[in-house]
C-alpha positions as CSV (number, residue, x, y, z in Angstrom):
1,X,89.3,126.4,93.2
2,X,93.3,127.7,93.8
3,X,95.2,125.5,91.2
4,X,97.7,123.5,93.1
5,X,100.0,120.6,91.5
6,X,98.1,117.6,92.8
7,X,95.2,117.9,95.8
8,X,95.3,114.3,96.0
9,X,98.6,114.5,97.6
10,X,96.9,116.4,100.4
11,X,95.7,114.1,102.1
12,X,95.5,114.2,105.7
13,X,95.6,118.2,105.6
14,X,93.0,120.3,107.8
15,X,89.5,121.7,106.1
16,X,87.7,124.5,107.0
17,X,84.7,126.1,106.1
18,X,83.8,129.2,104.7
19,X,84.5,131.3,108.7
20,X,87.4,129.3,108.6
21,X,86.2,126.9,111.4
22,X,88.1,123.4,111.3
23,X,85.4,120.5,109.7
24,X,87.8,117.5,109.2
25,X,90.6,116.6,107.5
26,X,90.9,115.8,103.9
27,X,90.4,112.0,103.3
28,X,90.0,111.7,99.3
29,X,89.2,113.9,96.5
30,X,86.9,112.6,93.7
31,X,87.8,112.5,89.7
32,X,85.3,112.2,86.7
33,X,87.1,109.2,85.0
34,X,87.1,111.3,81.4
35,X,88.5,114.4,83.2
36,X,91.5,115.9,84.4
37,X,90.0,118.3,87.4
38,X,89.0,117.0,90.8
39,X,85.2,117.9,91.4
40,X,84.7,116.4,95.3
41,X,86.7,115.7,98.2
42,X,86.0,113.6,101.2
43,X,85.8,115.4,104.4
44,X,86.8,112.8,107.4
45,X,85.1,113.8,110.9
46,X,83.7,113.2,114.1
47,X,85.3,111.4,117.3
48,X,87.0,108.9,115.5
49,X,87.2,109.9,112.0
50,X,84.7,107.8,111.0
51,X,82.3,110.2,108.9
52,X,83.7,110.6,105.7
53,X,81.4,113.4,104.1
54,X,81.3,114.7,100.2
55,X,81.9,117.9,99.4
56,X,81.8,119.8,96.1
57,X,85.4,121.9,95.1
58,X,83.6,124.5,93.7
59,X,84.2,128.1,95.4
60,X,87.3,126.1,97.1
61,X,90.8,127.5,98.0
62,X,93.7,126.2,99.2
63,X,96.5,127.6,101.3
64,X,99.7,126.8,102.9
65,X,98.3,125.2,105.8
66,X,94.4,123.9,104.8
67,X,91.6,123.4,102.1
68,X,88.7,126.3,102.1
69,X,85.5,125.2,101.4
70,X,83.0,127.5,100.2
71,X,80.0,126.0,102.5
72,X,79.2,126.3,106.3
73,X,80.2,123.7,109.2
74,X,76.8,122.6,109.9
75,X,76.4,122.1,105.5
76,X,79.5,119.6,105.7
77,X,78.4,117.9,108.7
78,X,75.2,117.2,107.1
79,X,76.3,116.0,103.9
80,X,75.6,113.1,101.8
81,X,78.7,110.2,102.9
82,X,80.5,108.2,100.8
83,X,82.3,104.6,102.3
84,X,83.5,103.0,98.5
85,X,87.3,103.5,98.8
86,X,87.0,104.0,94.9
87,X,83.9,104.6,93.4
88,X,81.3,106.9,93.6
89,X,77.8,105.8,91.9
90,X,76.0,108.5,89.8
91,X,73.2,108.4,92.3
92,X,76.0,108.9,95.5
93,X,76.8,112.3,93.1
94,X,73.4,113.3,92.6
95,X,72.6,113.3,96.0
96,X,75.3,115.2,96.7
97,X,74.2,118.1,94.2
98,X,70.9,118.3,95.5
99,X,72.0,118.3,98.9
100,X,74.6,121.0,98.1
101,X,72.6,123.0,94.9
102,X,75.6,123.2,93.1
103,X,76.2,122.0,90.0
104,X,79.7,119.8,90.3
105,X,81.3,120.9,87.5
106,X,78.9,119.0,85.0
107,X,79.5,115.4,86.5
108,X,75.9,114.7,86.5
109,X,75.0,111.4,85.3
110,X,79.2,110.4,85.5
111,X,80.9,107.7,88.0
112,X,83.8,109.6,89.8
113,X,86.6,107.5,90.8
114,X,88.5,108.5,94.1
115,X,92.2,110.0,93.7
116,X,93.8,106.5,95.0
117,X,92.0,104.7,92.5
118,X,92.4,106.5,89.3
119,X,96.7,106.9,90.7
120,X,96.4,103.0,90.6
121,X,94.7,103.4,86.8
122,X,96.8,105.5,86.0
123,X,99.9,103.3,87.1
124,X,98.6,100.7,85.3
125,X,98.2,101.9,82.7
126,X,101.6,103.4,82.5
127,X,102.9,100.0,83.4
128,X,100.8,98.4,80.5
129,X,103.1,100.7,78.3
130,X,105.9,100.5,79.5
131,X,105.0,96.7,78.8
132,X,104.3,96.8,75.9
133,X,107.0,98.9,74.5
134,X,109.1,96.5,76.0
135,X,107.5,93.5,73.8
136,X,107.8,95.4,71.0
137,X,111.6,96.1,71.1
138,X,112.3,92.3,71.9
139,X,109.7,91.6,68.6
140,X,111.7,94.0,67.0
141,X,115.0,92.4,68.2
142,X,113.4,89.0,67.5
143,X,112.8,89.7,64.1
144,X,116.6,91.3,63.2
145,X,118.1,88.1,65.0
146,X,115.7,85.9,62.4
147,X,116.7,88.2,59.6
148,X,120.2,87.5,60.2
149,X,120.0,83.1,61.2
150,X,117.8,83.3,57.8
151,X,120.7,85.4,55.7
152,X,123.7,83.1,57.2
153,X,121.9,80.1,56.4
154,X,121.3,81.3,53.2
155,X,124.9,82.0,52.7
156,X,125.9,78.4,54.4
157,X,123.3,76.9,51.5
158,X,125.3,78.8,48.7
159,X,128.6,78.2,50.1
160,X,127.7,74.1,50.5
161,X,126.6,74.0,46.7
162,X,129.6,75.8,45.7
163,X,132.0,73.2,47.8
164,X,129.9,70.6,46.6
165,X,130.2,72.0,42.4
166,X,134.3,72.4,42.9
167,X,134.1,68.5,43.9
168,X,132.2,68.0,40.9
169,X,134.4,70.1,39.0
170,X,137.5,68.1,40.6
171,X,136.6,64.8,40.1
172,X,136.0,65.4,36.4
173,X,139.1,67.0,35.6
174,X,140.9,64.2,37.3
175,X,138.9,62.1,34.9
176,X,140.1,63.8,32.3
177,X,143.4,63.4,33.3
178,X,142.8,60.2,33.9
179,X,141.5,59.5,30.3
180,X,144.0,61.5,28.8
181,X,147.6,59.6,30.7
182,X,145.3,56.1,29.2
183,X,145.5,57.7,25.7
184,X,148.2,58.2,25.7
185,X,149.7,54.7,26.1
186,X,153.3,55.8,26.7
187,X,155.1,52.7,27.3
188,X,157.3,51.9,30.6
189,X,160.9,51.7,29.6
190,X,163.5,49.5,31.5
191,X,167.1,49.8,31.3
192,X,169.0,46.5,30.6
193,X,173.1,45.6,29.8
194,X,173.3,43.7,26.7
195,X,174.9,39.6,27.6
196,X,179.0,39.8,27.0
197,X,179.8,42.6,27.8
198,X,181.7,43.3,30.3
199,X,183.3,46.9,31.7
């Protein structure tokens, strides 16, 4: 198949068949879950758009204006249909290859997920990280914040027992002073005028 950016986003453009004849329009295109490449679409058709065939990529091109794929009208028309909006059962895909003899691009035995469902994994997923990395900056953020309340508080500790040893130290130095003015016994001295005399 052409490489083009994202068929998914297609959807709702014309298909044709390998004379170029007009078969549907492109409904959904089919993933393997483990895989990158796109190995079915979904071909919507009739009256009222109601069939919703599978077709295989392989042998497919793409152009400005529609998807080419590399089997007949009346092949498509006849093709296995798919109604799961998401999923498509390994038995849904093996009737598909022996309908088609192809081999889908080795998806035998694999659940394919439609393009709407695995944008919606995908999202989620993305979503889930961004999430995440979210949680794990404010964990991060947490953790400085508790670093810090736990190195003040340390420092308020050291700061108290420091206050609290200069009181200490305070109180016995005014002891000492204390201890030192009672030593010293220094008595108090009062001035008197001696009787008779007189100025």
């Amino acid at each position: 198949m052409q490489e083009i950016e994202a068929i998914e986003d297609w959807k709702g453009q014309d298909v044709v068949d390998v004379a170029e004849q007009k078969v549907g329009k492109l409904e959904d295109v089919w993933f393997r879950a483990d895989a990158a490449d796109p190995v079915l679409i979904s071909v919507k058709s009739g009256l009222l758009g109601r069939k919703r065939h599978l077709v295989p990529l392989q042998g497919s091109t793409v152009t400005r204006s529609f998807v080419r794929v590399a089997f007949t009208e009346d092949q498509v028309s006849g093709a296995p249909q798919n109604d799961d909006d998401a999923r498509l059962s390994a038995d849904e895909l093996a009737a598909v290859i022996a309908y088609y003899g192809v081999d889908v691009d080795g998806a035998q035995d694999a659940e394919l997920e439609s393009g709407d469902a695995r944008q919606a994994r995908i999202r989620a997923a993305r979503e889930a990280r961004a999430a995440a990395d979210k949680a794990e900056q404010d964990a991060e953020a947490q953790a400085v914040a508790a670093t810090e309340a736990a190195d003040r508080a340390e420092a308020a500790i050291a700061e108290a027992e420091a206050a609290k040893q200069r009181s200490v130290d305070a109180a016995a130095h005014a002891r000492d002073l204390r201890s030192k003015a009672d030593a010293a016994k220094v008595p108090e001295t009062r001035a008197s005028i001696p009787s008779g005399v007189q100025d």
